[in-house]
C-alpha positions in Angstrom: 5.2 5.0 -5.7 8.5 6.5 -6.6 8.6 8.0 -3.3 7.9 5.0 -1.5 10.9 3.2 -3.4 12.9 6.1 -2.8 12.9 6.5 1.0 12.1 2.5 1.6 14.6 3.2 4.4 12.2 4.7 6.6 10.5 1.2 6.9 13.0 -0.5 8.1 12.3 -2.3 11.1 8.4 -1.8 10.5 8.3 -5.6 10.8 5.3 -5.7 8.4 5.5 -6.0 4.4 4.9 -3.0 1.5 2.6 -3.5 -1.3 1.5 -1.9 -4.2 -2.2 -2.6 -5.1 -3.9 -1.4 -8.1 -6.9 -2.6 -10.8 -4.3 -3.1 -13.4 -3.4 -6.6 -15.2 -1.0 -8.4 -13.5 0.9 -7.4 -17.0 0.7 -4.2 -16.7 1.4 -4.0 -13.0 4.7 -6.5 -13.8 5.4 -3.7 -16.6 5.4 -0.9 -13.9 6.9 -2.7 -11.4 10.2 -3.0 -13.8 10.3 -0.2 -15.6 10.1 1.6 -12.2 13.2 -0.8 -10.8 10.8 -1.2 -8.2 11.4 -3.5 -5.4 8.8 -3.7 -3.3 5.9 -6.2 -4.3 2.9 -5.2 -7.0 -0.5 -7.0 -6.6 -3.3 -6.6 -9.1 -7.1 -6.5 -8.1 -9.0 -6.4 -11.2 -11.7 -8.0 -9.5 -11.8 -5.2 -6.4 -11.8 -8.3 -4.2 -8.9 -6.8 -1.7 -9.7 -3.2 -2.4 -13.5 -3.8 -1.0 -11.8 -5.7 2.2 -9.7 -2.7 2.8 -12.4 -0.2 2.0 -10.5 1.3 -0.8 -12.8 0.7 -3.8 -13.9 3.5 -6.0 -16.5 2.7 -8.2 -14.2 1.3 -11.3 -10.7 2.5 -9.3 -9.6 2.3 -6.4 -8.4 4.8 -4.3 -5.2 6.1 -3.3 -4.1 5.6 -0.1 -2.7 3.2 2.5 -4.0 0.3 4.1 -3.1 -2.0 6.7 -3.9 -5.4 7.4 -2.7 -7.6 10.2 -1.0 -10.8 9.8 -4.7 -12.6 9.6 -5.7 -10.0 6.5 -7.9 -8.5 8.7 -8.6 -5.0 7.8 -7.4 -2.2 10.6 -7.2 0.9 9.4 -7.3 3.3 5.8 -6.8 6.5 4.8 -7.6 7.2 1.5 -5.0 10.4 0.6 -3.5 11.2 -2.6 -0.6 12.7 -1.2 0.5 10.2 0.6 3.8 9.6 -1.2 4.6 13.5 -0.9 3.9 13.1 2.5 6.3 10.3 3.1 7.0 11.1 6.5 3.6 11.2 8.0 2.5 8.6 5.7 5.5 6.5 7.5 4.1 7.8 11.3 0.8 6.8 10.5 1.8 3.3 9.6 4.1 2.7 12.0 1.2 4.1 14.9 -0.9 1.5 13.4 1.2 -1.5 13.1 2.5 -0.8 16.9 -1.3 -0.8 17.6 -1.5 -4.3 16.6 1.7 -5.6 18.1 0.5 -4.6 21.7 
């Protein structure tokens, strides 16, 4: 996630908004969220209700990865990669490829 806040700038004009999603407590995920000086928005899904929509659940975890939703929160596409935030710049491709898809 540090990568993601770090190069946020490679998103701009993506038209779409960034989440983080994890299984913690909203607490916890609040905790993160400012002890990181994130700014981009933390959702919690204890109850693995988003992460089975977006195909991302993982027994008792969830995956790491992206997802992307359209503006209905229907599910169009996931890639479950651990690297993604290493791989900022194809991660950023990707997501852009996909949300294009949707516009047109």
């Amino acid at each position: 996630m540090v990568q993601l806040q770090e190069n946020l700038d490679l998103f701009d004009g993506l038209g779409a908004d960034l989440y983080a999603i994890s299984t913690d407590t909203p607490d916890n995920s609040k905790r993160l969220k400012e002890a990181g000086a994130f700014t981009f928005t933390f959702l919690s899904d204890n109850t693995f209700e988003v992460l089975e929509h977006v195909e991302m659940r993982n027994g008792d975890l969830s995956y790491r990865g992206i997802s992307i939703l359209d503006k209905d929160g229907n599910h169009i596409y996931h890639q479950v990669n651990d690297l993604w935030g290493d791989q900022i710049e194809a991660t950023k491709n990707i997501i852009f490829e996909q949300v294009e898809k949707i516009e047109n």
